[in-house]
N, C-alpha and C positions, 0 to 999 in steps of 0.2 A: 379386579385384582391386577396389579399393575405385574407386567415383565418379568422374569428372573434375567439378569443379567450378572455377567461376570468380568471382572476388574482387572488386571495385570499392576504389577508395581512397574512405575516408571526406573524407578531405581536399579542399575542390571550393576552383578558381583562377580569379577571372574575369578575362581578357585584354582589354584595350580595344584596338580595330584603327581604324583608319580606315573611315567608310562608301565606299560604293558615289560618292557625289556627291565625298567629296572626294579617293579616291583612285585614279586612273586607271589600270586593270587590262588594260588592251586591247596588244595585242601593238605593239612597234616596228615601221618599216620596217627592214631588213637589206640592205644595200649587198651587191652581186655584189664577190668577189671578185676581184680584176685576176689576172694572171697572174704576177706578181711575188710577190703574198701566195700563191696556190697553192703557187709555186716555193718559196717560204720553208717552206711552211706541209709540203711533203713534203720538202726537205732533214730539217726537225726531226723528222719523222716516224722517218724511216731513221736519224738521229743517234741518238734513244731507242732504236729497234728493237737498233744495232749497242750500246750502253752494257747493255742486258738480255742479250746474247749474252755480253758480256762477262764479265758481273756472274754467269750460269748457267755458263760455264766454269769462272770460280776455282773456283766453289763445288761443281763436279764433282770439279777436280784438288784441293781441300783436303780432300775429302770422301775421296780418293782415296789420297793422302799419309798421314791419318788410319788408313784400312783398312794400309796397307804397312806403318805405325810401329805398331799394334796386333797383325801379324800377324807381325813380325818379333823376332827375340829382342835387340834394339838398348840397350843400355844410355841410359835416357835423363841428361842433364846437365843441371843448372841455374847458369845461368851468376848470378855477383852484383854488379850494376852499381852 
């Protein structure tokens, strides 16, 4: 088994950022949630959660549909629109 070895790019990029004095790195204050944005914020929660359920059901029953039309001796049709 030969080596692992590891490569460098010849290619070097220098980036200009802002310093430490002119740009302000320290954390925000963060407002408490109300109880309204909670309410909100777990409706949408449960809305994704039910839209994923969804979304893994089709994809069980087409996965499913597939298996029955592969396993069955069904002439298939192509319709020409």
């Amino acid at each position: 088994m030969p080596a692992k070895q590891v490569n460098f790019s010849t290619d070097t990029h220098v980036i200009v950022t802002f310093s430490n004095e002119e740009y302000d790195r320290s954390a925000i204050q963060v407002e408490k949630m109300s109880y309204m944005d909670m309410y909100e914020l777990l409706i949408f929660k449960s809305q994704m959660q039910q839209s994923i359920n969804t979304i893994k059901a089709d994809k069980q029953n087409v996965a499913a549909v597939h298996t029955e039309i592969q396993s069955s001796n069904a002439v298939t049709v192509k319709l020409c629109t």
